[in-house]
BADRENMAR-598467 format. One record per residue (C-alpha): residue number from 1; x, y, z negated. Coordinates in Angstrom, 1 decimal, padded with zeros to 4 digits. Layout:
(NUM,(X,Y,Z))
...
***
This chain:
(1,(-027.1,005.1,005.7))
(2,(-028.8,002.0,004.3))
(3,(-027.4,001.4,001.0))
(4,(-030.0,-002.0,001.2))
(5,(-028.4,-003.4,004.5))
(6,(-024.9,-003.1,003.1))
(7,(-025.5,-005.7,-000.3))
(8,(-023.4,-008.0,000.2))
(9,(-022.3,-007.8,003.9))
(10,(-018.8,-008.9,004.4))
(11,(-017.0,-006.2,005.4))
(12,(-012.9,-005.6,006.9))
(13,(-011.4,-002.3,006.5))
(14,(-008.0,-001.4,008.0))
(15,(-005.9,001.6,006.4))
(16,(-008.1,001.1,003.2))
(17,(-005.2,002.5,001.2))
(18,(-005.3,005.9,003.5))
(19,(-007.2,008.8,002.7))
(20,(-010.1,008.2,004.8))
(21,(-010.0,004.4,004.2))
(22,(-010.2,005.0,000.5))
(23,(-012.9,007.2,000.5))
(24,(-014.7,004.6,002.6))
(25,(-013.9,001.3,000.3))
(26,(-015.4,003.6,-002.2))
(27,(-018.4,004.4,-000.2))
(28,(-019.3,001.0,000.9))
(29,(-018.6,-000.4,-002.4))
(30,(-021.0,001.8,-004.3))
(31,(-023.5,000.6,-001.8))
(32,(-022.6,-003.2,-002.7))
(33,(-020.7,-004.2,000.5))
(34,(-018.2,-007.6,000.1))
(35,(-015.1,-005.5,001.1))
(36,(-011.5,-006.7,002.0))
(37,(-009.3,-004.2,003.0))
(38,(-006.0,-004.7,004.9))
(39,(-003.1,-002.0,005.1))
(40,(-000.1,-000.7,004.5))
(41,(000.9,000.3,000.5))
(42,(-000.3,004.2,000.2))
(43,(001.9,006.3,001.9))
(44,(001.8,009.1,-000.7))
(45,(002.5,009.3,-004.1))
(46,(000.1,010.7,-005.6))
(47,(-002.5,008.6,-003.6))
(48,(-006.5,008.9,-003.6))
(49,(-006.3,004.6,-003.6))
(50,(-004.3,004.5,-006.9))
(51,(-005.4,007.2,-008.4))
(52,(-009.2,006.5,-007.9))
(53,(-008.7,003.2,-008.6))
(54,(-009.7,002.1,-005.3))
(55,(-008.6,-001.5,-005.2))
(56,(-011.0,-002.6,-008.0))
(57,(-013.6,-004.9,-007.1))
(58,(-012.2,-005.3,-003.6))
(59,(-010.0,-008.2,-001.7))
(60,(-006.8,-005.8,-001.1))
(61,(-004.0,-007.0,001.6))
(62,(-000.9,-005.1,002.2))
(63,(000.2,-005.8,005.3))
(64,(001.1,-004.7,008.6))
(65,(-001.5,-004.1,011.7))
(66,(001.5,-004.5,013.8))
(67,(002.1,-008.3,012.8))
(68,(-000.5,-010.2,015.5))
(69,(000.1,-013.6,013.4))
(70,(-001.5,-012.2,009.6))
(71,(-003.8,-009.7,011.6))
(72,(-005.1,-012.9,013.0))
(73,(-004.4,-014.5,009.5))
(74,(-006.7,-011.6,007.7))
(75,(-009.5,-011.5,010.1))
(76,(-010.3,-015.6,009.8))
(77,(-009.8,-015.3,006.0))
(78,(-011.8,-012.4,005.9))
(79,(-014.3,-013.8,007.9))
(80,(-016.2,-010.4,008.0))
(81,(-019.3,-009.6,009.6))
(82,(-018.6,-005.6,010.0))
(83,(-015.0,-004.2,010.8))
(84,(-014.0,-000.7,010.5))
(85,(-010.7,000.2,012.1))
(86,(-009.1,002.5,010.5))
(87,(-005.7,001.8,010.1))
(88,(-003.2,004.1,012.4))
(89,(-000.2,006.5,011.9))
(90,(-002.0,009.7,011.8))
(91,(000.2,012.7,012.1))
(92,(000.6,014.7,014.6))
(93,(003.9,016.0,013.6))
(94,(005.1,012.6,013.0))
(95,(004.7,011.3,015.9))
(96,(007.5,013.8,017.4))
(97,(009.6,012.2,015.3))
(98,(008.6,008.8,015.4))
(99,(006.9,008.1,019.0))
(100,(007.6,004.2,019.3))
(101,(006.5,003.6,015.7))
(102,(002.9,005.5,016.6))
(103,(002.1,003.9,019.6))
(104,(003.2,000.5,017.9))
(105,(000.6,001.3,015.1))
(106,(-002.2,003.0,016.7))
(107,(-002.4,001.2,020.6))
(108,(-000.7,-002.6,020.1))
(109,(-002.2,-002.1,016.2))
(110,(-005.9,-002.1,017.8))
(111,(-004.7,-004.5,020.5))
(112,(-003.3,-007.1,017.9))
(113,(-007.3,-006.2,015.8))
(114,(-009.3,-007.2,019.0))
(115,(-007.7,-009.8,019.5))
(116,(-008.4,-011.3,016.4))
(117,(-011.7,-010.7,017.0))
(118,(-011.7,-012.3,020.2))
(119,(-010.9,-015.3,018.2))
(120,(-012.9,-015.1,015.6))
(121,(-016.5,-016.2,015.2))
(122,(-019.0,-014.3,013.2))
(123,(-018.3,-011.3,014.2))
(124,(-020.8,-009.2,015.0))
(125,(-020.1,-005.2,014.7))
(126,(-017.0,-003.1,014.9))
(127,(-016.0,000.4,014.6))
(128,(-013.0,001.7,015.9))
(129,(-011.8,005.1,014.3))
(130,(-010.1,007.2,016.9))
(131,(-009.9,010.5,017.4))
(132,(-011.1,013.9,018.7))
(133,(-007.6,014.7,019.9))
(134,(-007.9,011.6,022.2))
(135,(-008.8,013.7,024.9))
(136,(-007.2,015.9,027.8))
(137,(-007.6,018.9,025.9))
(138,(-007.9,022.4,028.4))
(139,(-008.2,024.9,025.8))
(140,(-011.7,025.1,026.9))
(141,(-014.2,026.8,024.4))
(142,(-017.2,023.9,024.7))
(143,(-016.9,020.9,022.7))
(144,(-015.9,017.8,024.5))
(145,(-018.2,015.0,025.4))
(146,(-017.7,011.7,025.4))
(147,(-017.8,011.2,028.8))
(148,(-014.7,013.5,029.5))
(149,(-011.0,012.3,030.5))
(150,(-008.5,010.6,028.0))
(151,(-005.5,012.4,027.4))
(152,(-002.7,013.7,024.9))
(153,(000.1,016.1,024.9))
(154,(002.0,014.9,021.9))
(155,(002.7,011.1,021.1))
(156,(-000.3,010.7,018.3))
(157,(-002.8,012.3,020.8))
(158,(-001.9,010.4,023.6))
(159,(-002.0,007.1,021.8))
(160,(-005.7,008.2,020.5))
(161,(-006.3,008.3,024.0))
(162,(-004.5,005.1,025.0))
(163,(-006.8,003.2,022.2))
(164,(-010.1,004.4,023.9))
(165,(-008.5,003.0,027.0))
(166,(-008.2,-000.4,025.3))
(167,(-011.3,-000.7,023.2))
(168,(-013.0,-000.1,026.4))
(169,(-011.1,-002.6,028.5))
(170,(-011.5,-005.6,025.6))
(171,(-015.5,-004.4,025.4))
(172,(-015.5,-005.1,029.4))
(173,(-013.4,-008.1,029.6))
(174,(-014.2,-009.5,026.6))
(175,(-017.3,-008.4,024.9))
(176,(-019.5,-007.0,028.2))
(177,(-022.6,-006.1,027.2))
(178,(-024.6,-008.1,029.5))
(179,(-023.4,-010.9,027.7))
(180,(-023.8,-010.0,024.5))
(181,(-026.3,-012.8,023.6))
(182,(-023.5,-015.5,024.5))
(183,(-020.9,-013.0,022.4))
(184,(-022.9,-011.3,019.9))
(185,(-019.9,-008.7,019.1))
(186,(-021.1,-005.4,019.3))
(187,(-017.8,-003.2,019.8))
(188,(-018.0,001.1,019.5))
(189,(-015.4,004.0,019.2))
(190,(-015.8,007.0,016.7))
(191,(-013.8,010.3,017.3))
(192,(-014.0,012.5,014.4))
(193,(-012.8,016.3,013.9))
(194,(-010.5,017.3,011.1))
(195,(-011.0,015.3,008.3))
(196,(-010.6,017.0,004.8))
(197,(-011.6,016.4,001.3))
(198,(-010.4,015.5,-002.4))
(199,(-007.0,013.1,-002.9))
(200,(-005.5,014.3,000.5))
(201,(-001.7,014.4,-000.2))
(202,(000.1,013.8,003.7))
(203,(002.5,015.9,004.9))
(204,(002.1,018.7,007.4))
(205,(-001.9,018.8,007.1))
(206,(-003.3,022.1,006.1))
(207,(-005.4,021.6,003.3))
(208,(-002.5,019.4,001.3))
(209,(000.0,021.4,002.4))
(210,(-002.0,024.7,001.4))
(211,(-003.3,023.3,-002.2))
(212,(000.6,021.4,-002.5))
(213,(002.0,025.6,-002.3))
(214,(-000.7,026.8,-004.4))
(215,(-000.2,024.5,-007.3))
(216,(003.2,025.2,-007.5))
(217,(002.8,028.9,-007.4))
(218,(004.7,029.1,-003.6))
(219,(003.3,031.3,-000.9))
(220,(002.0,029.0,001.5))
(221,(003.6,028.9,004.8))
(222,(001.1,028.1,007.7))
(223,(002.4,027.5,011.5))
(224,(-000.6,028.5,013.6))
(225,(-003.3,031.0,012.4))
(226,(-005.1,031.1,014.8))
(227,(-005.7,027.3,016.0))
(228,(-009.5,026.9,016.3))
(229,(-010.5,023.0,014.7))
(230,(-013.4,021.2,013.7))
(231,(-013.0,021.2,010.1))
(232,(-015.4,018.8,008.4))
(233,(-015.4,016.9,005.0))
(234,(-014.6,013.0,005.1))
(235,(-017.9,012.4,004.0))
(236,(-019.5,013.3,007.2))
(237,(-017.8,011.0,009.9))
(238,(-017.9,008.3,007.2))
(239,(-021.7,008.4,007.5))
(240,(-021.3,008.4,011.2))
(241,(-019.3,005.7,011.2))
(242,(-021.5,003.7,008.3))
(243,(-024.4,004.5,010.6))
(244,(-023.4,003.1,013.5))
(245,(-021.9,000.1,011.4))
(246,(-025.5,-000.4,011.0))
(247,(-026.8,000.1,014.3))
(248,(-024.2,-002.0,016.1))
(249,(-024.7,-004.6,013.8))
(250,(-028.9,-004.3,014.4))
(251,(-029.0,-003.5,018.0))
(252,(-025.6,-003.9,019.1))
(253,(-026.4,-003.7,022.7))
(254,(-027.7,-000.1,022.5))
(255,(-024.7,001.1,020.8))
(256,(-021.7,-000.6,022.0))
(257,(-020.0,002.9,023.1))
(258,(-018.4,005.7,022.5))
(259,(-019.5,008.3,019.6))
(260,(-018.3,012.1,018.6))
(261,(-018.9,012.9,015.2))
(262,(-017.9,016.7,014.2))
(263,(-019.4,019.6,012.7))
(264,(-021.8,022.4,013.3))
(265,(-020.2,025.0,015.8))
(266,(-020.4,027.7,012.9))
(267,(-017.7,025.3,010.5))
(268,(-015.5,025.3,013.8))
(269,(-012.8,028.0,012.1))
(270,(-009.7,029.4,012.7))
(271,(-006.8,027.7,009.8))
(272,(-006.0,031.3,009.0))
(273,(-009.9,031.1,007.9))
(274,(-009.4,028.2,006.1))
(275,(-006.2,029.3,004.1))
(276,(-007.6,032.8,003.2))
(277,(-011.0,030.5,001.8))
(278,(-008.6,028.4,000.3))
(279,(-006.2,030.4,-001.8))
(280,(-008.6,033.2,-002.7))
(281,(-010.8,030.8,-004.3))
(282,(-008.2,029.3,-006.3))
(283,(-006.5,032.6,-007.4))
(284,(-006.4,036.1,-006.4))
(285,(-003.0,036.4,-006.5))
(286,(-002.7,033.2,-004.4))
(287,(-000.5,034.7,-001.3))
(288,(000.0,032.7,002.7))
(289,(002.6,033.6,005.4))
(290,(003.3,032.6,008.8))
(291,(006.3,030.3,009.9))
(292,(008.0,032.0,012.4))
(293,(010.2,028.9,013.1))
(294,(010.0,027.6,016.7))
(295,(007.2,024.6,016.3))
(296,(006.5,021.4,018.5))
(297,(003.4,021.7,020.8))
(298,(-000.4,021.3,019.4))
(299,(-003.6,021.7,020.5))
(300,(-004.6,025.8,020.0))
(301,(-008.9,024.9,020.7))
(302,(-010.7,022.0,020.0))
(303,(-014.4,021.2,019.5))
(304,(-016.6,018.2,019.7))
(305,(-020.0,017.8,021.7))
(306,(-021.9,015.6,019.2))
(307,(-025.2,015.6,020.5))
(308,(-025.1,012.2,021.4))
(309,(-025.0,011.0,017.8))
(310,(-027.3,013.5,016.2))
(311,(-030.0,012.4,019.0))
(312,(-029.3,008.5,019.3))
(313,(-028.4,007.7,015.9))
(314,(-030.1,010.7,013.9))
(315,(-026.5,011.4,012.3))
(316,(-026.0,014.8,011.0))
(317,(-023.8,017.4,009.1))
(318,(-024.8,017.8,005.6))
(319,(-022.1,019.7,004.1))
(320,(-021.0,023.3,005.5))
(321,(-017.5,024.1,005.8))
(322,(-017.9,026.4,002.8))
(323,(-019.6,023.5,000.6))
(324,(-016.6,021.3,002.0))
(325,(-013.8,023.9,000.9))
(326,(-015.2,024.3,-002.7))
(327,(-015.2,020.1,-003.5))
(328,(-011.8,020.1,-003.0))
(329,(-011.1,023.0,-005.1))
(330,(-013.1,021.3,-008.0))
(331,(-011.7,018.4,-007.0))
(332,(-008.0,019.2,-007.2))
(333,(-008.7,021.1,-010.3))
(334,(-010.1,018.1,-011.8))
(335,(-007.3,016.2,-010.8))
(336,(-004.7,018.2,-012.5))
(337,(-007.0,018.9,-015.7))
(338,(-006.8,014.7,-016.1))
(339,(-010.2,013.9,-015.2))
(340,(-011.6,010.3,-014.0))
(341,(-010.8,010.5,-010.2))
(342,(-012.3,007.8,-009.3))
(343,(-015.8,008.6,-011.3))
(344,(-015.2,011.7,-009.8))
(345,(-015.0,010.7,-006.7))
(346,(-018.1,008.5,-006.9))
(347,(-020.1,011.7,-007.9))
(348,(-018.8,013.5,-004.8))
(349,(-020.9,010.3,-003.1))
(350,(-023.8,010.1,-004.9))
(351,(-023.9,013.9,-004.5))
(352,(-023.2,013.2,-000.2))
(353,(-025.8,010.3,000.1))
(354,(-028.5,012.2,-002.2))
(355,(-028.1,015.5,000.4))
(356,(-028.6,012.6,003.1))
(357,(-031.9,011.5,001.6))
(358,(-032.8,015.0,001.0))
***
């Protein structure tokens, strides 16, 4: 990351308010980017954007991605240079429930996005957050490439999927890279692992629902211990997706693709690993159980193949798994011991973009 490039570059960010978005306004912030940020209000209360104090110094729109007419209205206001796409409904679980409302958000969402962008000049690099369940998972014990097949089982997968399909299609219709000198819009997907990381409060993720039991002195109940993910702190695809920000933006004709960002193969753990890291390095007496209760389908193995972005784009891991789990202790036990979150949080960066350096 370039903290120079980013002074002053105007800069959209959809789902600011989320976790991920927040820790991203943050990021770019500290490295002096113009941001506007369009979203839903915080979905959670507690909430890493109110509690960190994320809409200082920022244009902040609430708003829905689902409303083509102010998603059109945003983006010429805005007029931003960079986009980052990061507003969807995220839960897997969710998305059980609420299937039309998920593919609304995350497919016609990024439909309603490009489209702005089709109409609006200036333009010239976008990142499109997606992610590593977007494809036709096998249980297979390799991580997947970019390359292989779209697919889904449950709603939120598929419509991961679905949005690949349609950031491609706009790219080829719309944005082709043979034209890009008469287009100059440099459009790439990002498919991350399992994000965690401080000021993470949704429901039926691991890590909240783990530290939510803990703090209130409940055994925590986990549904599948032995489910294999790529655990990795936000931080990390963040960078990625900073870094190819950059790159799009620079050479946008050598980048215009599709991008895995996950972790080393060693920090690819089971959650019954994660859970036992977690609660005995909050409290020895800290106890977890398994739910027994019949539960909808997920995904039992999944890894990512990023080779592509550690050789193209010279993106990298910084933080173990280990180093990951430990910040969010702190972090948490900041929280609840009244501490600046949001100076906090800013350390956690400084601390990210110093290892990067290093």
């Amino acid at each position: 990351m370039n903290a120079s490039f980013w002074k002053n570059k105007r800069v959209l960010i959809t789902g600011h308010t989320g976790f991920k978005g927040s820790w991203l306004t943050l990021l770019l912030r500290q490295m002096g980017a113009d941001v506007t940020g369009f979203a839903l209000p915080a979905t959670t209360s507690p909430s890493l954007f109110e509690i960190a104090r994320v809409g200082e110094g920022i244009t902040s729109i609430l708003g829905d991605i689902r409303d083509l007419a102010l998603v059109e209205r945003v983006v010429k206001d805005a007029a931003p240079e960079i986009i980052l796409h990061l507003a969807a409904q995220s839960l897997v679980r969710y998305s059980y429930k609420h299937p039309v409302e998920t593919y609304q958000t995350n497919v016609m969402g990024t439909v309603h996005l490009l489209e702005a962008i089709r109409q609006t000049p200036g333009i010239r690099a976008v990142v499109n957050v997606t992610s590593d369940k977007c494809y036709d998972n096998r249980e297979w014990v390799w991580g997947y490439r970019e390359r292989d097949p779209m697919g889904g089982h449950d709603p939120y997968s598929n419509s991961k999927g679905c949005v690949e399909l349609v950031t491609e299609a706009f790219r080829a219709s719309y944005f082709p890279v043979a034209l890009y000198e008469a287009h100059g819009v440099a459009i790439a997907s990002a498919r991350a692992g399992n994000v965690i990381g401080g000021g993470d409060w949704a429901e039926d993720r691991l890590v909240p629902d783990i530290l939510r039991a803990i703090v209130a002195g409940e055994t925590v109940n986990i549904r599948s211990p032995h489910a294999i993910r790529p655990w990795q702190h936000v931080l990390e695809p963040l960078a990625g997706y900073v870094l190819l920000a950059e790159k799009l933006y620079e050479d946008g004709i050598s980048f215009a693709e599709a991008w895995n960002f996950g972790p080393d193969d060693k920090d690819t753990r089971s959650v019954s690993w994660i859970t036992n890291f977690l609660t005995k390095g909050w409290s020895q007496s800290a106890q977890w159980t398994v739910d027994s209760a019949p539960q909808p389908h997920e995904a039992h193995y999944l890894k990512l193949d990023s080779s592509k972005a550690r050789q193209c784009l010279g993106w990298q891991p910084r933080w173990s798994l280990e180093e990951a789990l430990k910040r969010i202790l702190a972090w948490q036990q900041a929280f609840l011991a009244g501490a600046d979150m949001k100076s906090y949080t800013l350390d956690d960066i400084e601390d990210y973009t110093r290892k990067m350096k290093g």
